[in-house]
C-alpha positions as CSV (number, residue, x, y, z in Angstrom):
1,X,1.8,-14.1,-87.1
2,X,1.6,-18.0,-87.0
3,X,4.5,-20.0,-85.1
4,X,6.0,-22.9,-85.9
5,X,7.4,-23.7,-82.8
6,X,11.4,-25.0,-82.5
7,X,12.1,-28.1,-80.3
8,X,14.4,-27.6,-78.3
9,X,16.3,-29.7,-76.3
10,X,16.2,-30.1,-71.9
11,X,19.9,-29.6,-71.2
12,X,19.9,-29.5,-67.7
13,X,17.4,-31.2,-65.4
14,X,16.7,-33.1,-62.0
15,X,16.4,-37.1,-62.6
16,X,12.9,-38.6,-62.2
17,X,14.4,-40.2,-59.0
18,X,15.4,-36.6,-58.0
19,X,18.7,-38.4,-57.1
20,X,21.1,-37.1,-59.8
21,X,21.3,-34.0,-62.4
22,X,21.3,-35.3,-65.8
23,X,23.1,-33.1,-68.4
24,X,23.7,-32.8,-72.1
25,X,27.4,-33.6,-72.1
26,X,28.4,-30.8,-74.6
27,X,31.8,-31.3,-75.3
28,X,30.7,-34.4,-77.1
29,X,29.0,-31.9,-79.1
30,X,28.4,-31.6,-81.9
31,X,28.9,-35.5,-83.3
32,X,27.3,-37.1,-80.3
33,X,23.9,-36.4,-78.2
34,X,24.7,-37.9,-75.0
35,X,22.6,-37.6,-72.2
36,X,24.8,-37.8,-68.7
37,X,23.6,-38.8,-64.7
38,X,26.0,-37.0,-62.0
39,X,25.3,-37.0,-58.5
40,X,28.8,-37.8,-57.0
41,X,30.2,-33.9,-55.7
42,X,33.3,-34.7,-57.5
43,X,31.7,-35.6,-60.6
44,X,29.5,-32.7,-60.3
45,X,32.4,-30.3,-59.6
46,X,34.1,-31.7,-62.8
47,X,31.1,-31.2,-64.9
48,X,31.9,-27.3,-64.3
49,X,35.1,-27.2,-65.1
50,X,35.2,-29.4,-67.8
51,X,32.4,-27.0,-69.9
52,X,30.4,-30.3,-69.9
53,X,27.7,-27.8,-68.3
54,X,28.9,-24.2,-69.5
55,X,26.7,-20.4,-69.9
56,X,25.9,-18.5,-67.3
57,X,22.1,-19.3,-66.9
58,X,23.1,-23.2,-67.6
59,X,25.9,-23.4,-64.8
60,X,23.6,-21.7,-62.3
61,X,20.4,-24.0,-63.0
62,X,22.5,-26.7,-62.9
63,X,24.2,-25.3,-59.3
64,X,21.0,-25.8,-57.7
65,X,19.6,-29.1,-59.0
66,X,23.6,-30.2,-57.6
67,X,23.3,-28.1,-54.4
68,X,19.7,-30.3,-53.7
69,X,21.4,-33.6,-54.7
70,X,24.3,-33.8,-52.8
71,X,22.1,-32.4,-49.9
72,X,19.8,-35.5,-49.6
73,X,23.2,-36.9,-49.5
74,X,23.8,-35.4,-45.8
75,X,22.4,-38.5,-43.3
76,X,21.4,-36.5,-40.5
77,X,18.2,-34.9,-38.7
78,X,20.3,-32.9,-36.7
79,X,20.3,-29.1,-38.5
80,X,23.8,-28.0,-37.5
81,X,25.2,-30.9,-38.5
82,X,23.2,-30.8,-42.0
83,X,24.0,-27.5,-42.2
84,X,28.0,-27.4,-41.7
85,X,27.8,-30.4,-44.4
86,X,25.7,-28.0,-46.6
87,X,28.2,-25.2,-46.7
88,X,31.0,-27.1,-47.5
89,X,29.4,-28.9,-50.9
90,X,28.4,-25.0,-51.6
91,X,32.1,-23.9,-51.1
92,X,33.8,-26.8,-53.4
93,X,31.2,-26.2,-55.9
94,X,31.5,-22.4,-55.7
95,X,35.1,-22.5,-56.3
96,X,35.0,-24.4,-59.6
97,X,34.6,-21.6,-62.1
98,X,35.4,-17.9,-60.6
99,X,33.9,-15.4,-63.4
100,X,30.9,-16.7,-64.0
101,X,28.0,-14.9,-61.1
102,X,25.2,-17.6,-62.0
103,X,27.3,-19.7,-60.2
104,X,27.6,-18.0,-56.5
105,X,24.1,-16.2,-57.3
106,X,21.8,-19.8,-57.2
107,X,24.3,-21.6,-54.3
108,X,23.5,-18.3,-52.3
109,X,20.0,-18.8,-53.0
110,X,20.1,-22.8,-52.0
111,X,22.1,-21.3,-49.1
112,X,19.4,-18.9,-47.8
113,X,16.9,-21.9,-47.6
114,X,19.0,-23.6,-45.7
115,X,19.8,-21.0,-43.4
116,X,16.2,-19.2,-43.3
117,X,14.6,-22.5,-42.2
118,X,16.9,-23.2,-39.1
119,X,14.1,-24.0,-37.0
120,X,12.3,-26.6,-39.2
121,X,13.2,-30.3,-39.6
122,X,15.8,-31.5,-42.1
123,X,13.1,-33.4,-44.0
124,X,11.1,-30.1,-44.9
125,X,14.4,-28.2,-45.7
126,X,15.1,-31.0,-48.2
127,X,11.5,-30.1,-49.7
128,X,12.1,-26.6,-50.0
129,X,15.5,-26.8,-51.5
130,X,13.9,-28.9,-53.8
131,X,11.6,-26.4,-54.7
132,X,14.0,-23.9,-54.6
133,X,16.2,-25.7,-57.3
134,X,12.9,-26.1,-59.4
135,X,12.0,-22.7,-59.3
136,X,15.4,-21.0,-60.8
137,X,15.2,-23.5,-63.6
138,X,11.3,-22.3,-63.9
139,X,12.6,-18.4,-63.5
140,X,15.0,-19.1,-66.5
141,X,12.4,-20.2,-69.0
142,X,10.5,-17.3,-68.2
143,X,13.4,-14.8,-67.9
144,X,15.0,-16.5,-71.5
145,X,11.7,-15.9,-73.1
146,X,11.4,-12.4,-71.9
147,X,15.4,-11.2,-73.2
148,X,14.2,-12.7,-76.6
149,X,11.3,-10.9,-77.5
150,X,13.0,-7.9,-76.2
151,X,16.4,-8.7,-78.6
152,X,14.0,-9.3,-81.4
153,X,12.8,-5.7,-81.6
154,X,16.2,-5.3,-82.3
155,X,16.1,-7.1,-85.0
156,X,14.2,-7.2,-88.8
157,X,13.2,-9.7,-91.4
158,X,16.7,-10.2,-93.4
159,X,19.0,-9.2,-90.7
160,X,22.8,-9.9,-90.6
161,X,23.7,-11.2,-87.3
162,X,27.1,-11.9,-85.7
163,X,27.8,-14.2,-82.8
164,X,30.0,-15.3,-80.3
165,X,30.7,-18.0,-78.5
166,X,27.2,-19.8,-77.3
167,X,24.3,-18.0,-75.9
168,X,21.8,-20.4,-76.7
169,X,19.5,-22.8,-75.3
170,X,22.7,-25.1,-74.7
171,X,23.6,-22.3,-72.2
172,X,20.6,-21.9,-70.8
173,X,16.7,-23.4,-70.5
174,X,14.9,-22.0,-73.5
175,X,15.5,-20.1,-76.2
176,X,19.0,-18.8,-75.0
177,X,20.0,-15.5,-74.5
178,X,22.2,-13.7,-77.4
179,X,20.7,-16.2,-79.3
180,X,17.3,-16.3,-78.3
181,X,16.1,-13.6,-80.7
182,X,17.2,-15.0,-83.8
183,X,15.2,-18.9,-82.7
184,X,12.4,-16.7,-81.8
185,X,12.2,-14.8,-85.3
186,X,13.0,-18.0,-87.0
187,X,9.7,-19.9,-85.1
188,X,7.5,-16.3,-86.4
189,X,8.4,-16.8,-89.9
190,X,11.7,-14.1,-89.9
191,X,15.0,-15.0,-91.6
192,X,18.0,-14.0,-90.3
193,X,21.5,-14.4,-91.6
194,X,24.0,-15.5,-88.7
195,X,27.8,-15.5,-89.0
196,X,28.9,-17.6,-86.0
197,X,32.3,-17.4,-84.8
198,X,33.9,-20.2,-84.0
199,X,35.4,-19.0,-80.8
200,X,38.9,-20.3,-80.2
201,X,40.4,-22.4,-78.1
202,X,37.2,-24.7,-77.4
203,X,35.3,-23.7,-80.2
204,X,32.0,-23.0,-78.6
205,X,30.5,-21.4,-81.8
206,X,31.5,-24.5,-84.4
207,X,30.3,-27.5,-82.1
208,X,27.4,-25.3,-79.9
209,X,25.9,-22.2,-81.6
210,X,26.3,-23.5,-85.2
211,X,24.6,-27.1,-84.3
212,X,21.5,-25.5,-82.6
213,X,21.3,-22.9,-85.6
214,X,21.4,-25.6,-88.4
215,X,19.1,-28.1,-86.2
216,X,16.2,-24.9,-85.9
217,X,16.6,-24.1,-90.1
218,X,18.4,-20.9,-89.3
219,X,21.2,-19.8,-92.5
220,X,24.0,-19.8,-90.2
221,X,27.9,-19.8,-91.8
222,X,30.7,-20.5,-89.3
223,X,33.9,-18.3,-89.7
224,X,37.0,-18.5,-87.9
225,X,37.5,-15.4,-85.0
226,X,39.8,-13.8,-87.4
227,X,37.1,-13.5,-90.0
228,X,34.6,-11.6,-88.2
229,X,36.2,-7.9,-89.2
230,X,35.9,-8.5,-93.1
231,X,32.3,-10.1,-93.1
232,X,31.8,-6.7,-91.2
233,X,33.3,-4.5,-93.9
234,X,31.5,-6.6,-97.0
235,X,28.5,-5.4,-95.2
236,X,26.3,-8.7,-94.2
237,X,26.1,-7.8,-90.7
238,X,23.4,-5.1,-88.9
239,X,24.3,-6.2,-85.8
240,X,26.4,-8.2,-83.1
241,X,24.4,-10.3,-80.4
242,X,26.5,-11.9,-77.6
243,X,25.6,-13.5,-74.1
244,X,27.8,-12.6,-70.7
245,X,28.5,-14.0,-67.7
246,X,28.7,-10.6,-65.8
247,X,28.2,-7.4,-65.8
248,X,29.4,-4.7,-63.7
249,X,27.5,-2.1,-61.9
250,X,29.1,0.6,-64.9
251,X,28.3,-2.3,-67.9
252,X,31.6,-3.2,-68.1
253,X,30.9,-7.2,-69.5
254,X,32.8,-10.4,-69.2
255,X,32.2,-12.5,-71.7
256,X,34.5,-15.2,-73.5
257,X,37.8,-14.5,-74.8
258,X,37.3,-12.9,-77.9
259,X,34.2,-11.1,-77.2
260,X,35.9,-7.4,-77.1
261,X,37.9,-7.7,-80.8
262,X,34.6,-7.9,-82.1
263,X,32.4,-5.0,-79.9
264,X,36.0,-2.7,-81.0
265,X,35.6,-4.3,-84.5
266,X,31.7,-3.9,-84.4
267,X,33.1,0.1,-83.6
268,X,34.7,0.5,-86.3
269,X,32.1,-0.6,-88.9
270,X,29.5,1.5,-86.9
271,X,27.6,-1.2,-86.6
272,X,25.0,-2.0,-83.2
273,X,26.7,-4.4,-80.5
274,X,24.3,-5.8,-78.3
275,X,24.8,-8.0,-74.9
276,X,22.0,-10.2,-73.4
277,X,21.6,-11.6,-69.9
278,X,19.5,-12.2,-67.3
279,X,19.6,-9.6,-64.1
280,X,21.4,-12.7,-62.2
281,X,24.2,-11.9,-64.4
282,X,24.1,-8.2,-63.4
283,X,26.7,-7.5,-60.7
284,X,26.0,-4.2,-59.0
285,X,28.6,-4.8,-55.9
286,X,31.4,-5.2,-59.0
287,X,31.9,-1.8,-59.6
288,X,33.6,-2.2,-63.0
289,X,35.5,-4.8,-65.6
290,X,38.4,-4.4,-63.5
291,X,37.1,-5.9,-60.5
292,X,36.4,-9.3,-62.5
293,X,38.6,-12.4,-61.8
294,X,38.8,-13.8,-65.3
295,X,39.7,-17.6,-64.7
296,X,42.7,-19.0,-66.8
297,X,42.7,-22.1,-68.2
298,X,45.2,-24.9,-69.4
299,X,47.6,-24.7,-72.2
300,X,46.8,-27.9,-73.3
301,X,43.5,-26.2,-74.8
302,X,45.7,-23.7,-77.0
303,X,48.6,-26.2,-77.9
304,X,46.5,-29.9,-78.7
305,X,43.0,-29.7,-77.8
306,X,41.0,-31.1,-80.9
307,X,44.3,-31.8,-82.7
308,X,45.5,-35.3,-83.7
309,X,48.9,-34.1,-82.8
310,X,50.1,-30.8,-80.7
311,X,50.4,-27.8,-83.3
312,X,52.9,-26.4,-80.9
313,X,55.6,-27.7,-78.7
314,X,55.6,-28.4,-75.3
315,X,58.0,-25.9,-74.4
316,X,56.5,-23.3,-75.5
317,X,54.2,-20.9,-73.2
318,X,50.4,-20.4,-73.6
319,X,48.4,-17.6,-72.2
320,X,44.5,-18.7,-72.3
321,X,42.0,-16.6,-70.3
322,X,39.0,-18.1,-70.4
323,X,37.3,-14.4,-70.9
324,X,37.7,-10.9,-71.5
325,X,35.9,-7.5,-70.7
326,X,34.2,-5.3,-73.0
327,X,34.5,-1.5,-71.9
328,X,30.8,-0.1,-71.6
329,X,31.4,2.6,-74.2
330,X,31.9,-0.1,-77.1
331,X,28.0,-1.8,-76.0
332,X,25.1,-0.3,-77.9
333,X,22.5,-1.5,-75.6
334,X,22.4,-4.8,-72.6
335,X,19.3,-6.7,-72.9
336,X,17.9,-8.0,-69.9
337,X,14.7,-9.5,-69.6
338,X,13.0,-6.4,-67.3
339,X,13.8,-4.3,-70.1
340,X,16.7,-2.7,-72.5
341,X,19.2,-0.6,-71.1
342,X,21.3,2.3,-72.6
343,X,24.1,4.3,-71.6
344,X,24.6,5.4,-69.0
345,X,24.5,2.3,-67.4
346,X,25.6,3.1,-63.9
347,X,22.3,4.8,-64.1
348,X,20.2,2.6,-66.6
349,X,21.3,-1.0,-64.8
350,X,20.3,0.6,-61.2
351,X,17.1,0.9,-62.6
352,X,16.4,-2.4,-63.0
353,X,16.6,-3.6,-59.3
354,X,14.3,-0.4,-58.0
């Protein structure tokens, strides 16, 4: 089958200069493509919790490119010194956005580097950290292509597809995750139909998922959260795909708020729901959903964000979590990119770290 390959956008990568991490700002999405430089650790912290970088695979790429630039920030040949430096930028960094795993699993990896090469000078710790930065961003591309071509046997020519949120190459290197499959038929000649959510409060599906879909040619059609159920019952979806940003050892998944009505929805129409992530998003020390700190966000995201004037007063409360958890028993199938695992999953997701 010929390919006419996608282009896809680099949304996260090290500066030429290797000085800074230069982003795709996407909450100027989707009416402005602006490129941004950050290398200051406040600025880099912000980027986190302002979803300027957001998805799992994204936030953790991005973690080590800003773990190696604010080392070569530390002025010192002396390792302890370095070191005690080091672990502080990891610990402000770390604490930016608590659900997400990518986030603690690549400033772990950046830490073992540091801490593994204890005997070597500072200089050639700053060259493997550099190469260790590289390499998850490397492991993503490969790891992104791998969960698509396993989500597209999933999938045929014609499909219905629901999604949520933004699990594309936005959130990620290549491809995406949840919606790597669909870029990956489109590129092989397949056509897919894709209702996108629009994912309230910050909209992720409107300004993210439905601007990569209509960029690659893919018949996407944006609906507001509360329309999912009764494209669902008209019949013009086959199956759900989402992206998470972890998974517990029993496949209990975090994903954004939202994400459960429409696996419990997906239920009730008996139709497949999928989730797709990398193993670094696979937890095995949480044991279930309940042992997930899901991260709560301002009000001001409910009551005015994207409004020219508050649609609620000030007064009034909001509750915004930034994710939920879908129960295990509501998920067909979580594709990874080592393979496809069923229920059970306390058994199935062990499998995959043998």
């Amino acid at each position: 089958m010929s390919e006419n390959r996608i282009e896809q956008l680099d949304n996260v990568i090290l500066s030429p200069d290797k000085n800074s991490v230069v982003i795709i700002d996407q909450t100027l999405l989707p009416n402005r493509l602006a490129y941004t430089n950050l290398s200051r650790a406040d600025d880099l912290y912000e980027a986190i919790v302002k979803l300027r970088v957001r998805g799992a695979p994204a936030i953790g790429i991005f973690a080590g490119f800003a773990s190696y630039v604010l080392a070569k920030q530390i002025h010192t040949e002396d390792y302890e010194e370095f070191s005690q430096a080091f672990y502080r930028n990891t610990r402000y960094l770390n604490s930016a956005r608590p659900t997400a795993v990518n986030l603690n699993w690549a400033l772990c990896r950046m830490d073992g580097v540091v801490r593994d090469n204890a005997q070597k000078p500072v200089s050639e710790i700053l060259q493997r950290l550099e190469k260790e930065c590289l390499a998850i961003r490397e492991e993503d591309i490969v790891m992104c292509t791998a969960i698509s071509e396993n989500g597209l046997k999933m999938l045929k020519d014609g499909d219905g597809i629901l999604t949520h949120c933004n699990a594309g190459p936005l959130a990620t290197s290549r491809y995406g995750t949840a919606i790597g499959p669909i870029l990956m038929g489109q590129e092989r000649g397949l056509h897919f139909k894709v209702f996108a959510d629009e994912t309230r409060p910050l909209l992720q599906g409107a300004r993210l998922t439905a601007f990569e879909l209509q960029k690659a040619g893919v018949d996407v059609t944006l609906i507001c959260d509360n329309m999912a159920s009764i494209v669902m019952k008209n019949g013009w979806v086959r199956a759900c795909f989402v992206g998470c940003d972890r998974v517990a050892a029993n496949g209990d998944t975090a994903n954004k708020i939202g994400t459960s009505g429409v696996a419990i929805l997906a239920r009730h129409y008996g139709i497949p729901f999928y989730v797709l992530g990398p193993t670094s998003t696979i937890d095995m020390e949480c044991t279930t959903g309940d042992d997930i700190e899901i991260e709560l966000r301002a009000p001001e995201e409910i009551r005015e964000k994207f409004y020219v004037e508050p649609k609620a007063l000030p007064e009034v409360k909001c509750y915004n979590p930034a994710f939920d958890v879908t129960d295990h028993s509501l998920i067909t199938a979580i594709i990874t990119e080592k393979g496809i695992c069923y229920p059970p999953y306390s058994e199935s997701l062990r499998l995959l770290f043998d």
